[in-house]
KOLKEZA-49965 format. One record per atom (N, C-alpha, C): z, y, x; residue number from 0; residue in one letter; chain; atom name. Coordinates in steps of 0.05 Angstrom, whole numbers. Example, Ala and Ser with C-alpha at 12.3 -4.5 7.8 and 13.67 -1.06 7.14 Angstrom:
! KOLKEZA-49965
[[156; -114; 264]; 0; "a"; "A"; "N"] [[156; -90; 246]; 0; "a"; "A"; "CA"] [[156; -66; 264]; 0; "a"; "A"; "C"] [[142; -45; 257]; 1; "s"; "A"; "N"] [[143; -21; 273]; 1; "s"; "A"; "CA"] [[157; 1; 258]; 1; "s"; "A"; "C"] 
***
This chain:
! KOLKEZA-49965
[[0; -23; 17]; 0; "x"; "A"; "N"] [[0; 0; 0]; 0; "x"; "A"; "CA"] [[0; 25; 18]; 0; "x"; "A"; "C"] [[-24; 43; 9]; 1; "x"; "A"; "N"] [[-24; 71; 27]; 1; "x"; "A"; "CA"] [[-7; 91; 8]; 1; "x"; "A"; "C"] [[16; 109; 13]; 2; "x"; "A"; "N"] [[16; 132; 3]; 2; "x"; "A"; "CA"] [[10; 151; 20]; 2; "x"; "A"; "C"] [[6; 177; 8]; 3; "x"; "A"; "N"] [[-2; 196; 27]; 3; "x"; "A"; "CA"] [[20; 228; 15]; 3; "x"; "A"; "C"] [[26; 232; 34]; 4; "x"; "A"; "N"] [[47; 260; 29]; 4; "x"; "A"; "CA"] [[40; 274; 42]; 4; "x"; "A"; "C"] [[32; 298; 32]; 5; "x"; "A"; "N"] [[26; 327; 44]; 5; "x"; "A"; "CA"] [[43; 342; 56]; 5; "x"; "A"; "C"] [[40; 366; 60]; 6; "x"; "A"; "N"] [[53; 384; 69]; 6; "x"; "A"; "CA"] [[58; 400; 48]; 6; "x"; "A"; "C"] [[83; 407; 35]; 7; "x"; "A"; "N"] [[93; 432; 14]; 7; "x"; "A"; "CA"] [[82; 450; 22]; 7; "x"; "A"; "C"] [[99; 472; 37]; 8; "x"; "A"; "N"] [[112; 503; 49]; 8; "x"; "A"; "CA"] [[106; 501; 82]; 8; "x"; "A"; "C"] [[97; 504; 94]; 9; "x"; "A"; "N"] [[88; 510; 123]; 9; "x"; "A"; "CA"] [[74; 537; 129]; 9; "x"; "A"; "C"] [[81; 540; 155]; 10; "x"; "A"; "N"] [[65; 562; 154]; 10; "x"; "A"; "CA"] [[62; 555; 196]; 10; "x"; "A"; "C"] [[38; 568; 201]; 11; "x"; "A"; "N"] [[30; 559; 230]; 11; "x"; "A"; "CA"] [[20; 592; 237]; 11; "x"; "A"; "C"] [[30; 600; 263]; 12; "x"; "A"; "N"] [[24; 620; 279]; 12; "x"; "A"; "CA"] [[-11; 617; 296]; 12; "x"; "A"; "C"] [[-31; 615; 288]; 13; "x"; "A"; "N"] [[-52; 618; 305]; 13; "x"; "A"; "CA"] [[-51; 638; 327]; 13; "x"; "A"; "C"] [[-41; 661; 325]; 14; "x"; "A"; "N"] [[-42; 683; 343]; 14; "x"; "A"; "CA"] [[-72; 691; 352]; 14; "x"; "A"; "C"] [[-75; 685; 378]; 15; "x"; "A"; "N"] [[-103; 699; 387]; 15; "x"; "A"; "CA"] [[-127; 661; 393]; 15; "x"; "A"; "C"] [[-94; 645; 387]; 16; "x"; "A"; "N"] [[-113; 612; 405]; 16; "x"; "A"; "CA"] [[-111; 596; 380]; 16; "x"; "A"; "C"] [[-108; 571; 391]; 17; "x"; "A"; "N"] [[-110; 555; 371]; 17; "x"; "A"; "CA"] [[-85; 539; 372]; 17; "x"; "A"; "C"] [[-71; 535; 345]; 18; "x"; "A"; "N"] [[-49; 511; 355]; 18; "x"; "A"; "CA"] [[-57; 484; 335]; 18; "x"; "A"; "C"] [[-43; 466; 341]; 19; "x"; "A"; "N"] [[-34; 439; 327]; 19; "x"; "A"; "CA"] [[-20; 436; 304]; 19; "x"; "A"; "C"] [[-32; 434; 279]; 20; "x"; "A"; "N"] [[-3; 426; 251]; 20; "x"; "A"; "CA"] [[-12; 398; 235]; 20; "x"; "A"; "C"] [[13; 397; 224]; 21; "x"; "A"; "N"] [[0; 363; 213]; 21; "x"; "A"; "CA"] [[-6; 372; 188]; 21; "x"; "A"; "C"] [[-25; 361; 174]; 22; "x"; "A"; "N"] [[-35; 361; 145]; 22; "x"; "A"; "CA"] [[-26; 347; 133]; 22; "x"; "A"; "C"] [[-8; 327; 134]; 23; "x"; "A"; "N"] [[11; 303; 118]; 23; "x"; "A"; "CA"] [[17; 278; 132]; 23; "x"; "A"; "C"] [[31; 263; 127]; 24; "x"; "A"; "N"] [[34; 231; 137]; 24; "x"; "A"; "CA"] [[27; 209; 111]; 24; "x"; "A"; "C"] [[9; 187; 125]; 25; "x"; "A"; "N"] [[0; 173; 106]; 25; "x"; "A"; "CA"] [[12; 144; 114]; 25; "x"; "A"; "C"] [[30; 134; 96]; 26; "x"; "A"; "N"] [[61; 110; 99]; 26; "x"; "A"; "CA"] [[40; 85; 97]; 26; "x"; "A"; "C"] [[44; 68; 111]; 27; "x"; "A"; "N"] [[28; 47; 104]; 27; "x"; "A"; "CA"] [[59; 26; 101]; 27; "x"; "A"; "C"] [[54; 9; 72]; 28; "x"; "A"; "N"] [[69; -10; 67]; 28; "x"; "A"; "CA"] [[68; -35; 61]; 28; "x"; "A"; "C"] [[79; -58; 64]; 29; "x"; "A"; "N"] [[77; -84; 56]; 29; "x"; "A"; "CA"] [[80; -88; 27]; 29; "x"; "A"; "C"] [[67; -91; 6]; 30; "x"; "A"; "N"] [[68; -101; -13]; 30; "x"; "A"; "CA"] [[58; -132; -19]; 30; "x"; "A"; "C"] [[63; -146; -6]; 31; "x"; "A"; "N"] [[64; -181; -13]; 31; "x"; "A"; "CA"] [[41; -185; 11]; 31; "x"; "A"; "C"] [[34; -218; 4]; 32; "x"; "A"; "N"] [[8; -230; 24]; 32; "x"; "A"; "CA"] [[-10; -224; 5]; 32; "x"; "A"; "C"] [[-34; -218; 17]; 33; "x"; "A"; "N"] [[-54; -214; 11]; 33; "x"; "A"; "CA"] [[-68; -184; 7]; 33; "x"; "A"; "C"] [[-52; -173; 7]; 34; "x"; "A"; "N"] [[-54; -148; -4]; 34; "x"; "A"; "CA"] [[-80; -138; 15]; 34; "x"; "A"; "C"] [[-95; -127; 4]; 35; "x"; "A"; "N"] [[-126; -112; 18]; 35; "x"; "A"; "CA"] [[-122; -80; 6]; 35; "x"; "A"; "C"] [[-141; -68; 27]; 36; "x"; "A"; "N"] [[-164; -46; 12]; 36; "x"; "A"; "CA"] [[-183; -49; -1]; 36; "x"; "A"; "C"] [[-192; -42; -18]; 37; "x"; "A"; "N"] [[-219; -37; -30]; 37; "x"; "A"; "CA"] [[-236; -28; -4]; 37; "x"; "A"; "C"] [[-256; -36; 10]; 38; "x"; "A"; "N"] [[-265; -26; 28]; 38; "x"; "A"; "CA"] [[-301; -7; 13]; 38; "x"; "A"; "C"] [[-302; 17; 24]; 39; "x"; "A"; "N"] [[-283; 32; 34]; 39; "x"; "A"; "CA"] [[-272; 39; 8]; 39; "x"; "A"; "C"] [[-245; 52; 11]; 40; "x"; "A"; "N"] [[-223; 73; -6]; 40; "x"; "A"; "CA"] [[-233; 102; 4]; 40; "x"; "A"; "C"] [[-240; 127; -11]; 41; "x"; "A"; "N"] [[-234; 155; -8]; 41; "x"; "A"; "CA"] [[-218; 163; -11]; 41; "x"; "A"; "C"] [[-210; 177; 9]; 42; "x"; "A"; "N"] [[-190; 201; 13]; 42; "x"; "A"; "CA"] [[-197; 231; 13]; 42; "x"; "A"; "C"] [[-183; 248; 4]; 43; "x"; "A"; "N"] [[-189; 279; -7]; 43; "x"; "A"; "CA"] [[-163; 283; 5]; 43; "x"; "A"; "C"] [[-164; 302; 19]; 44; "x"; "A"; "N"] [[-140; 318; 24]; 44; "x"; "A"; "CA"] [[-150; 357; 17]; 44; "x"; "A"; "C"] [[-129; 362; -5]; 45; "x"; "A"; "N"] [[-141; 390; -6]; 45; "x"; "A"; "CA"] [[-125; 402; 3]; 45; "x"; "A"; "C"] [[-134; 422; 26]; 46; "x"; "A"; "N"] [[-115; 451; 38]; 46; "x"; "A"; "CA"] [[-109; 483; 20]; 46; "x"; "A"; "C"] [[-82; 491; 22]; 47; "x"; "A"; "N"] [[-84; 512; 3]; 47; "x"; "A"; "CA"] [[-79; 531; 25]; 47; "x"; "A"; "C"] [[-83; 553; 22]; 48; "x"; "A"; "N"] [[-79; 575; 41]; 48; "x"; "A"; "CA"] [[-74; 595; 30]; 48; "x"; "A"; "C"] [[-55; 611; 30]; 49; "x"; "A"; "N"] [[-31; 632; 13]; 49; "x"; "A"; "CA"] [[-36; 656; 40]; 49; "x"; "A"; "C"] [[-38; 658; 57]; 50; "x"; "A"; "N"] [[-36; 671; 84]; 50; "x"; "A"; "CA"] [[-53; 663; 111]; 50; "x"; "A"; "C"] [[-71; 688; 121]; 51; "x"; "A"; "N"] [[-76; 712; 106]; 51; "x"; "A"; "CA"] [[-87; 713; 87]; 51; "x"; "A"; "C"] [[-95; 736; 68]; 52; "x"; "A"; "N"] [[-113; 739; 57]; 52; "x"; "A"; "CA"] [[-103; 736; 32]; 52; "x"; "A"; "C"] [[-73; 730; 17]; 53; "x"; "A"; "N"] [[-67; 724; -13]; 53; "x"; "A"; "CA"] [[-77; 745; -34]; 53; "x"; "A"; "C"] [[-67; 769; -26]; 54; "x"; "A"; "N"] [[-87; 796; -53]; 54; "x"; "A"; "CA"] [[-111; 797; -52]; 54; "x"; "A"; "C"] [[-120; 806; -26]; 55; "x"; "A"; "N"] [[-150; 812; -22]; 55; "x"; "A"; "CA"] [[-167; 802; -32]; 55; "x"; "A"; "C"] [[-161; 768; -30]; 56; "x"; "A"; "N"] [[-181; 743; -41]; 56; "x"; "A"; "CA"] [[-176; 738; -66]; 56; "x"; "A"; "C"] [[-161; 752; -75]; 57; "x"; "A"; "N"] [[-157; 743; -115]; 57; "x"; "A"; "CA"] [[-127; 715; -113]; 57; "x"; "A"; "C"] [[-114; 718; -88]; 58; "x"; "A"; "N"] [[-96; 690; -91]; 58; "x"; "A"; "CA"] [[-91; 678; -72]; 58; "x"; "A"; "C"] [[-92; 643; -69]; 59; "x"; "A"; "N"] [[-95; 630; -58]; 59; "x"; "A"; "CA"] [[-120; 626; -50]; 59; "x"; "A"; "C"] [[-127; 604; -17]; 60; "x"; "A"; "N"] [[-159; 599; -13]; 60; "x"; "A"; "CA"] [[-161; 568; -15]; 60; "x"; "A"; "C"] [[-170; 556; -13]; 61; "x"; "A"; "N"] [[-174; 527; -11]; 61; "x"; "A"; "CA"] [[-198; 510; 2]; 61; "x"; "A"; "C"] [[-192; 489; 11]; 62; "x"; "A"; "N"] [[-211; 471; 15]; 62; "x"; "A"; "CA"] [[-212; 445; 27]; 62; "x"; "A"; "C"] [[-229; 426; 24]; 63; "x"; "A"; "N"] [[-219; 406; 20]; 63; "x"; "A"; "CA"] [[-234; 381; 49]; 63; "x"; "A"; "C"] [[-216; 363; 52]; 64; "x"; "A"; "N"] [[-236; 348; 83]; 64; "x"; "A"; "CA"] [[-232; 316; 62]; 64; "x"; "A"; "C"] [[-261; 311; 72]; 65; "x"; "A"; "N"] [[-259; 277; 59]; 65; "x"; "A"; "CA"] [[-263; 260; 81]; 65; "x"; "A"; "C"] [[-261; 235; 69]; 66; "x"; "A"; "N"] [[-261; 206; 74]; 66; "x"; "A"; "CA"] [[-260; 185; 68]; 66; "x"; "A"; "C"] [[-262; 163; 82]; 67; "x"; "A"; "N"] [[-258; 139; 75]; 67; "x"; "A"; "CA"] [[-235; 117; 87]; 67; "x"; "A"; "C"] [[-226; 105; 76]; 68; "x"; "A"; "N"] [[-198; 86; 86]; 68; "x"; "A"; "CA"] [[-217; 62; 90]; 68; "x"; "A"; "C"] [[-211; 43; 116]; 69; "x"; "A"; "N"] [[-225; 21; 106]; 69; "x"; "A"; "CA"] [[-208; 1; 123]; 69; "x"; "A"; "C"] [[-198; -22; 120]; 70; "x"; "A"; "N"] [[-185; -43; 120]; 70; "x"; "A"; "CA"] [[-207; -76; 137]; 70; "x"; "A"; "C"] [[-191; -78; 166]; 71; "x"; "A"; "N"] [[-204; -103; 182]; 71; "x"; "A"; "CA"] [[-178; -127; 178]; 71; "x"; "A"; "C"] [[-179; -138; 180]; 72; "x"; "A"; "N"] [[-160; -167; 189]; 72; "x"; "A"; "CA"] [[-134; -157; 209]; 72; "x"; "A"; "C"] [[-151; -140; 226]; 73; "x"; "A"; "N"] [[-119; -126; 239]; 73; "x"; "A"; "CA"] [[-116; -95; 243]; 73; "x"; "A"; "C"] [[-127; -81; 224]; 74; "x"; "A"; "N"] [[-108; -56; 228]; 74; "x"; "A"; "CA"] [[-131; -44; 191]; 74; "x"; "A"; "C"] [[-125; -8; 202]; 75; "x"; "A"; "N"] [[-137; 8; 183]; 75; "x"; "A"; "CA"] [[-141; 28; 191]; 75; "x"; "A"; "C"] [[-168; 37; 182]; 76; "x"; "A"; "N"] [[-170; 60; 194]; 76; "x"; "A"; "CA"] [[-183; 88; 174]; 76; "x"; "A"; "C"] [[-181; 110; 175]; 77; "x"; "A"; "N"] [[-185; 133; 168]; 77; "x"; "A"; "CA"] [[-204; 150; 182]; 77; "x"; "A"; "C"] [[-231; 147; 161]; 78; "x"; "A"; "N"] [[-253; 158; 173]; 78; "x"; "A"; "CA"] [[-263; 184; 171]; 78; "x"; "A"; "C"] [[-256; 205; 177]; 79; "x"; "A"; "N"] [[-266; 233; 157]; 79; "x"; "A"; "CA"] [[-290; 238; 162]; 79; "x"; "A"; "C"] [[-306; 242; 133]; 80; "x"; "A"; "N"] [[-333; 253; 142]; 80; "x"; "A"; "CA"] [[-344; 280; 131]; 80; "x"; "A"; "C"] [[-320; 296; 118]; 81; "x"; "A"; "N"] [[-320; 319; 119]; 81; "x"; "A"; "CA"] [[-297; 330; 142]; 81; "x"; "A"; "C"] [[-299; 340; 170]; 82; "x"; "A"; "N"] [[-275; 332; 185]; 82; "x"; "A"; "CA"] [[-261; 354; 186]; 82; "x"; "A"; "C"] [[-271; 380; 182]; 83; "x"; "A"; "N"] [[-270; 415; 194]; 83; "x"; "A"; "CA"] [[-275; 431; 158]; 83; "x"; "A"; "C"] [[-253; 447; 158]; 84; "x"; "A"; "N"] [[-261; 469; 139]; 84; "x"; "A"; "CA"] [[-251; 501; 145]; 84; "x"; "A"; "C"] [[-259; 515; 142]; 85; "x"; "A"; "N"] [[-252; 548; 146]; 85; "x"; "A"; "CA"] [[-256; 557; 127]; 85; "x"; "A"; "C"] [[-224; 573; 115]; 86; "x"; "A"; "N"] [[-216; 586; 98]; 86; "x"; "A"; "CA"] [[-206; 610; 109]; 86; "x"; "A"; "C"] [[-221; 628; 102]; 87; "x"; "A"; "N"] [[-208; 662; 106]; 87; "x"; "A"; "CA"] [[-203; 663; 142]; 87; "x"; "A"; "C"] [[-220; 655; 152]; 88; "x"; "A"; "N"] [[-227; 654; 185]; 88; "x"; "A"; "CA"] [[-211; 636; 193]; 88; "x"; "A"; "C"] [[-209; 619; 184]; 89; "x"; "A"; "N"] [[-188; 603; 194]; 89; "x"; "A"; "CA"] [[-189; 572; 192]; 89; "x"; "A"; "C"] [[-199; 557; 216]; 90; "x"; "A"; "N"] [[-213; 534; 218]; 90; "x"; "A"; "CA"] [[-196; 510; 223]; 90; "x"; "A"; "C"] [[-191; 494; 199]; 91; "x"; "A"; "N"] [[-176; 469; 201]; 91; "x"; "A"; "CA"] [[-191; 441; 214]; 91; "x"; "A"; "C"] [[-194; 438; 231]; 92; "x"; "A"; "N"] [[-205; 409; 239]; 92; "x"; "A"; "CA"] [[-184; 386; 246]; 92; "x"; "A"; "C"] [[-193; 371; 229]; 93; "x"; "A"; "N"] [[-175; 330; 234]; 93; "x"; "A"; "CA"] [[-180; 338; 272]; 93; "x"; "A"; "C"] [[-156; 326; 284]; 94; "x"; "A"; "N"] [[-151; 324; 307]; 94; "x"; "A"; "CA"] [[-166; 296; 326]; 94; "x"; "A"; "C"] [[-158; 276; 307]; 95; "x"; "A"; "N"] [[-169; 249; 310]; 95; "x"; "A"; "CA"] [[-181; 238; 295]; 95; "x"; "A"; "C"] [[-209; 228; 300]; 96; "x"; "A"; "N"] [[-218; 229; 276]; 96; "x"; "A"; "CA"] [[-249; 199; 290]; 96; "x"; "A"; "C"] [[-246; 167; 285]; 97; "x"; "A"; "N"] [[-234; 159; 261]; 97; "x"; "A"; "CA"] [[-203; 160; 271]; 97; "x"; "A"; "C"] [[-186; 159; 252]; 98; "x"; "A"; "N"] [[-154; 165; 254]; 98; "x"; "A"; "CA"] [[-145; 127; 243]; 98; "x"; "A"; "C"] [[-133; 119; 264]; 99; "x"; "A"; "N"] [[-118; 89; 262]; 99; "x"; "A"; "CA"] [[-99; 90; 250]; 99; "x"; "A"; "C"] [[-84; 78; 224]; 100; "x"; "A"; "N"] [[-60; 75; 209]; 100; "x"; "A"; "CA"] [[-48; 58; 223]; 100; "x"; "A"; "C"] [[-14; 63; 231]; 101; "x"; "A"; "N"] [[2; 47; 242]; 101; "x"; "A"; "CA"] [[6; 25; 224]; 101; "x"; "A"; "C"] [[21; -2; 230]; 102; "x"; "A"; "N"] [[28; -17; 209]; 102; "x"; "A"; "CA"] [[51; -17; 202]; 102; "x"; "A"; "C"] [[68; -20; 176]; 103; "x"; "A"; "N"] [[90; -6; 173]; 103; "x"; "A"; "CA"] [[114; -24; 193]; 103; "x"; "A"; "C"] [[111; -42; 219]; 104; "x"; "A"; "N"] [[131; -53; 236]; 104; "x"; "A"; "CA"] [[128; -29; 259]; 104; "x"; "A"; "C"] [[112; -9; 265]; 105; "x"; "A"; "N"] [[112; 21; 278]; 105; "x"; "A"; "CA"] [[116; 48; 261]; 105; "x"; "A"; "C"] [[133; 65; 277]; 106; "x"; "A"; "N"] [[141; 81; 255]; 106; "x"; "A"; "CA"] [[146; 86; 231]; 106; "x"; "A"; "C"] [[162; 60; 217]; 107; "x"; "A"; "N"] [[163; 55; 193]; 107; "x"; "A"; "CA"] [[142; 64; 175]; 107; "x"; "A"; "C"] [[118; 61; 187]; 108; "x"; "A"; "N"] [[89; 56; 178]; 108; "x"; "A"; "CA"] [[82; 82; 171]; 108; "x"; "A"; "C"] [[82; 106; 190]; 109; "x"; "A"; "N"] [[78; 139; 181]; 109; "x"; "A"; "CA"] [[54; 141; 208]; 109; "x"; "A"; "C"] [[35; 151; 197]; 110; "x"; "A"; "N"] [[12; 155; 219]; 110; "x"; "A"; "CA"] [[17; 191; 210]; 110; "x"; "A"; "C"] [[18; 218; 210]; 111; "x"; "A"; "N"] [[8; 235; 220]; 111; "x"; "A"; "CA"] [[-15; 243; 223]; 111; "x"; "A"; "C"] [[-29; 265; 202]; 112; "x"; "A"; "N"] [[-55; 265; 207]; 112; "x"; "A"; "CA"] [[-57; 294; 214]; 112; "x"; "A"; "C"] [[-65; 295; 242]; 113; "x"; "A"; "N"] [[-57; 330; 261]; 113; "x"; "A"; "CA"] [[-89; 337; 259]; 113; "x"; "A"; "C"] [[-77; 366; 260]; 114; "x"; "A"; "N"] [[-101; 381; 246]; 114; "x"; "A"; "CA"] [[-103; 402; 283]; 114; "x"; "A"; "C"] [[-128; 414; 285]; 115; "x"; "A"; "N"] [[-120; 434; 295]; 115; "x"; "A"; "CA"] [[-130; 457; 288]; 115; "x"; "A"; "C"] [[-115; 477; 292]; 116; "x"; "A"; "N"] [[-115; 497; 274]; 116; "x"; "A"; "CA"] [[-131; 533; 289]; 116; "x"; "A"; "C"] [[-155; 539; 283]; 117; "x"; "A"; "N"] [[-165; 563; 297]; 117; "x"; "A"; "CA"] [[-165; 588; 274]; 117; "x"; "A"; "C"] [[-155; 612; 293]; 118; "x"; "A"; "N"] [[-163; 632; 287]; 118; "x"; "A"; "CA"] [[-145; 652; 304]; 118; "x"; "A"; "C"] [[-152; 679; 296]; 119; "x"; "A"; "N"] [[-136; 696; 301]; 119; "x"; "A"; "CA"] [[-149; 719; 281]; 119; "x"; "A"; "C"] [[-124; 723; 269]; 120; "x"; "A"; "N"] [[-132; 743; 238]; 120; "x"; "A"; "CA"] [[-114; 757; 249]; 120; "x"; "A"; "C"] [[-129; 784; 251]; 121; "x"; "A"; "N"] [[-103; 819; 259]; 121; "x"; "A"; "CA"] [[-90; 821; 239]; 121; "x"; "A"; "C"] [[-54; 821; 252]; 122; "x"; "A"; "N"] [[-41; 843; 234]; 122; "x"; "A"; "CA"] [[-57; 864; 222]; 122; "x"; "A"; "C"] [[-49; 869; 205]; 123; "x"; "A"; "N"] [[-52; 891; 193]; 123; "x"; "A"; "CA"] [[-48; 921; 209]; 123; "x"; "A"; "C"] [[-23; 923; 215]; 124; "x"; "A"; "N"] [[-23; 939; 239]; 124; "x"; "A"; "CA"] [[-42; 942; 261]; 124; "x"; "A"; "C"] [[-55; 928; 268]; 125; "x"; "A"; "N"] [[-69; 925; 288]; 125; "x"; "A"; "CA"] [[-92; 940; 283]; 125; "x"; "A"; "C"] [[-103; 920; 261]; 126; "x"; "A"; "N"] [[-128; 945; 252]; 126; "x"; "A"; "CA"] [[-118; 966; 239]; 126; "x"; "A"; "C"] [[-103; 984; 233]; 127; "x"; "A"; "N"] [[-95; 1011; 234]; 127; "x"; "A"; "CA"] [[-94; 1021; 260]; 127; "x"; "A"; "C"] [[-88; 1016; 279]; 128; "x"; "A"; "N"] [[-93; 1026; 305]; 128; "x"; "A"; "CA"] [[-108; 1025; 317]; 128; "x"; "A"; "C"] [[-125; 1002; 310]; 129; "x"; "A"; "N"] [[-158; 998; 329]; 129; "x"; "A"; "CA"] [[-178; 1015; 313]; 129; "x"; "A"; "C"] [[-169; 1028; 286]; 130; "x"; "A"; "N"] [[-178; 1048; 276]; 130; "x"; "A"; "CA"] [[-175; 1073; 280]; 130; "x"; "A"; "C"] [[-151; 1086; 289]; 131; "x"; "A"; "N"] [[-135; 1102; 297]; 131; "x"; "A"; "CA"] [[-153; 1104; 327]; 131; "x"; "A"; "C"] [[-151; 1082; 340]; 132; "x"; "A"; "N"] [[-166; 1100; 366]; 132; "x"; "A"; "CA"] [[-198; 1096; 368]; 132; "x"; "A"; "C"] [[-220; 1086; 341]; 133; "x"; "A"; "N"] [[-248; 1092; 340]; 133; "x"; "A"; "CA"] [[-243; 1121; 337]; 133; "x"; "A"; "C"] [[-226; 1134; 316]; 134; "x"; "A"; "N"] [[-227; 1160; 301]; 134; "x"; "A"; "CA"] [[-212; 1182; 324]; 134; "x"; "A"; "C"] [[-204; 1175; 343]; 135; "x"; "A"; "N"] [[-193; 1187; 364]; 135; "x"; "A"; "CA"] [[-223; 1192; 395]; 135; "x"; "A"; "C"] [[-232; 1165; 395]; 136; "x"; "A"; "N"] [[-249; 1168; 406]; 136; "x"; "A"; "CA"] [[-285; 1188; 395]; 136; "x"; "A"; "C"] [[-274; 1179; 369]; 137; "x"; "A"; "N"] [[-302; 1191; 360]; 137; "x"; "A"; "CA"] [[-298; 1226; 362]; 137; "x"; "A"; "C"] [[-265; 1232; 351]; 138; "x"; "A"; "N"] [[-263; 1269; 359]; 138; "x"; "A"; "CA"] [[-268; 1279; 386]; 138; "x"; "A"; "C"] [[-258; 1258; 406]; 139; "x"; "A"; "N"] [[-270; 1265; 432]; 139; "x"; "A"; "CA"] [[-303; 1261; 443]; 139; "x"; "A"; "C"] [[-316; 1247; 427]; 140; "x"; "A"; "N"] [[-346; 1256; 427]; 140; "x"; "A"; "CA"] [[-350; 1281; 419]; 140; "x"; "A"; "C"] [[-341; 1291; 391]; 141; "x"; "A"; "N"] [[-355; 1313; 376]; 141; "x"; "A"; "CA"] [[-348; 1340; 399]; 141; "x"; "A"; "C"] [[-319; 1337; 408]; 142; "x"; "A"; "N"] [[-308; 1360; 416]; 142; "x"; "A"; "CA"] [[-327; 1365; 445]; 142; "x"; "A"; "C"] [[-338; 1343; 459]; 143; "x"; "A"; "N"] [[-352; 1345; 486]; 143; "x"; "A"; "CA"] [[-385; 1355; 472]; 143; "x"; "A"; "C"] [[-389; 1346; 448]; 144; "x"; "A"; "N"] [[-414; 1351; 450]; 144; "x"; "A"; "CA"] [[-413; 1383; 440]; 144; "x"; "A"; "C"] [[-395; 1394; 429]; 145; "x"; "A"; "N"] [[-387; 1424; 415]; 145; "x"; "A"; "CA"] [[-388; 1444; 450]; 145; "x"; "A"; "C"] 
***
């Protein structure tokens, strides 16, 4: 049995680079002998994004990475073939990707599915000031050409 648990409430610092966050852990469990996948199984994981960008954009942003689950004699694996999405400049790509499910006798069967995470969206402040000195630079044009 696969469950899959997301991430609630997070929030990740991109700054100017790129960092690492997990998108959820997917539990792999023993439910009796025999037990299979449907080969393949799809997976949807949809991303919500609250920040940046919540007024401007009407809200929340979203979007979604797919795949397939598919099941051998000795393991499982997670194939994404939608792997990368960018919402509001901001580029989520699967880390590992096909991604191997532990079996639940490792890490009580939690694989981690790490995303990595690009952008760098200005404070707000920032562009007030990188505005502040176009409009500073541009009076010192007019005044040289006066």
């Amino acid at each position: 049995m696969l469950t899959f648990g997301g991430i609630g409430s997070s929030s990740v610092d991109t700054g100017t680079s790129f960092t690492f966050g997990s998108l959820g852990l997917i539990h792999t469990a023993t439910t009796g002998t025999g037990a299979t996948i449907t080969n393949p199984t799809t997976l949807t994981i949809n991303i919500s994004q609250t920040i940046p960008c919540p007024t401007t954009c009407g809200g929340s942003l979203g979007g979604t990475l797919t795949g397939t689950i598919s099941q051998s004699s000795s393991n499982a694996v997670v194939t994404f073939t939608v792997n990368s999405v960018m919402i509001a400049g901001i580029t989520y790509s699967i880390a590992n990707n096909p991604l191997a499910l532990v079996p639940p006798s490792t890490n009580n069967g939690y694989t981690t599915i790490q995303a990595r995470i690009d952008g760098a969206v200005p404070e707000p402040m920032t562009s007030v000031l990188i505005g502040f000195g176009l409009v500073g630079l541009a009076s010192l044009q007019r005044l040289r050409q006066a």
